[in-house]
C-alpha positions in Angstrom: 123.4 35.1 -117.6 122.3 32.5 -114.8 118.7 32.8 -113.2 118.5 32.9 -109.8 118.7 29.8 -108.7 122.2 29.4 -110.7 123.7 32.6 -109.1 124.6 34.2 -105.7 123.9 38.2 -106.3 125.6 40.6 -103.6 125.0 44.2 -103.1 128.3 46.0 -103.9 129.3 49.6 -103.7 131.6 50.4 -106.6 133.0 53.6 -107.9 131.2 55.4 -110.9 132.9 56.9 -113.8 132.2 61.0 -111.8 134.5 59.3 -108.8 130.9 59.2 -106.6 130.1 55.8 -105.1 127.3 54.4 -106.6 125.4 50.7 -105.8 125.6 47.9 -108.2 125.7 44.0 -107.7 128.3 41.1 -108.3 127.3 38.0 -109.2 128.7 34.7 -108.8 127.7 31.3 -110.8 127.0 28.9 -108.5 127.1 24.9 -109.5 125.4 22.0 -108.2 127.7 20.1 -105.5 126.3 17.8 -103.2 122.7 18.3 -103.2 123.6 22.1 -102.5 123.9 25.4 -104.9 127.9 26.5 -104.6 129.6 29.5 -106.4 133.5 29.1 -107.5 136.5 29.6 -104.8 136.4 33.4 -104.3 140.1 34.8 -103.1 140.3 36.6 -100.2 143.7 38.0 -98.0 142.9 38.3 -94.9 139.8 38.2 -92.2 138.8 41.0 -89.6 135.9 40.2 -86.7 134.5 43.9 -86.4 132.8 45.6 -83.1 131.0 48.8 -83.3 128.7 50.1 -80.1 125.5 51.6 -80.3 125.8 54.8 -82.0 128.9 54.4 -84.3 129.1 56.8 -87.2 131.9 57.0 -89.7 132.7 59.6 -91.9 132.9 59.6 -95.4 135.7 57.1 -96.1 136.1 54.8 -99.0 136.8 51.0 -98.4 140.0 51.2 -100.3 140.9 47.4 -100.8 137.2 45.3 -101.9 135.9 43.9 -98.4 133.1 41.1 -97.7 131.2 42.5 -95.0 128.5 40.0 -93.4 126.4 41.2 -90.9 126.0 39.1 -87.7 123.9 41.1 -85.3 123.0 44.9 -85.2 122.0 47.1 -87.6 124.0 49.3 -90.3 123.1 52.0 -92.5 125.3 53.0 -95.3 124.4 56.7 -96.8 125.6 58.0 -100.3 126.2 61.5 -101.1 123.1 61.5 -103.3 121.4 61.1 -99.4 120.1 57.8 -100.5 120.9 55.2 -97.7 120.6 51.0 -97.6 120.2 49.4 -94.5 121.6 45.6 -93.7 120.4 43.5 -90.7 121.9 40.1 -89.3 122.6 37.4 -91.7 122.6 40.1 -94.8 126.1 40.6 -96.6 127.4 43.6 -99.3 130.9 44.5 -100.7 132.6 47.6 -99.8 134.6 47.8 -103.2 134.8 52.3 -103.8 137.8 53.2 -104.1 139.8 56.4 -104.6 140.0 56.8 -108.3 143.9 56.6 -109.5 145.6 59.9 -109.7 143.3 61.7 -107.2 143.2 62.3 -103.0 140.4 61.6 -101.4 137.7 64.6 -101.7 135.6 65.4 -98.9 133.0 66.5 -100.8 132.9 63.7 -103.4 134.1 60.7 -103.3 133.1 58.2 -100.2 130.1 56.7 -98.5 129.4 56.8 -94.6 128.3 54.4 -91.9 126.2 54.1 -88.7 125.3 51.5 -86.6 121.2 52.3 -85.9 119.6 51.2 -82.8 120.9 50.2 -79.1 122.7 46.8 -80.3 126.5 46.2 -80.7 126.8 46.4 -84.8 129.1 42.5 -85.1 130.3 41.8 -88.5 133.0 39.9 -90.6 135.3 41.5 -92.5 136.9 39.6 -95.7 139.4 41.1 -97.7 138.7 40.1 -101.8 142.0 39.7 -103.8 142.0 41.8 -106.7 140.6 39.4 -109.2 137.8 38.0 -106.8 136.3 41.6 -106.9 
């Protein structure tokens, strides 16, 4: 495995084996190019430019397809259903990969992670979609 300075880590909420959403991390080597640390071409399908007004909340939702979420101004809180919660401020970035696992509907009581934009400013964020073999 890289150190540090060879890799780009990312907060990324995955699914774990009891369906729950849990946190882990992706990493990505990066390689010297041009005086400057760069990972690999990471596939992605589409982009979304994302709006939420002071006091958003979602539900429990899953984010389905993988997503690249980078925060641009505002404040979010994610919450899991063990109550634990990780917030991200401007500039920080996390996958949205839980998922759904195959064979099941989605259980209110289980599966999922929610979402709240904290403070009085407008949450702004980019949304990239990860093709399935960049997640």
């Amino acid at each position: 495995m890289a150190d540090e300075a060879e890799q780009h880590t990312l907060p990324t909420l995955i699914t774990g084996d009891d369906g729950r959403t849990v946190w882990s991390y992706r990493d990505w080597p990066n390689e010297a190019r041009g005086g400057m640390q760069l990972s690999p071409r990471i596939d992605c399908s589409s982009l979304r430019l994302r709006r939420s007004g002071p006091g958003y909340a979602a539900d429990w939702h899953v984010a389905g397809d993988p997503t690249l979420i980078i925060i641009q101004s505002g404040k979010l809180r994610l919450i899991l259903r063990d109550g634990s919660s990780r917030d991200f401020s401007p500039g920080e970035a996390f996958i949205a990969g839980d998922h759904v696992p195959q064979g099941q509907v989605f259980d209110h009581e289980l599966h999922g992670h929610r979402a709240e934009v904290l403070g009085e400013e407008a949450l702004l964020a980019v949304h990239i979609k990860l093709t399935s073999n960049a997640s």
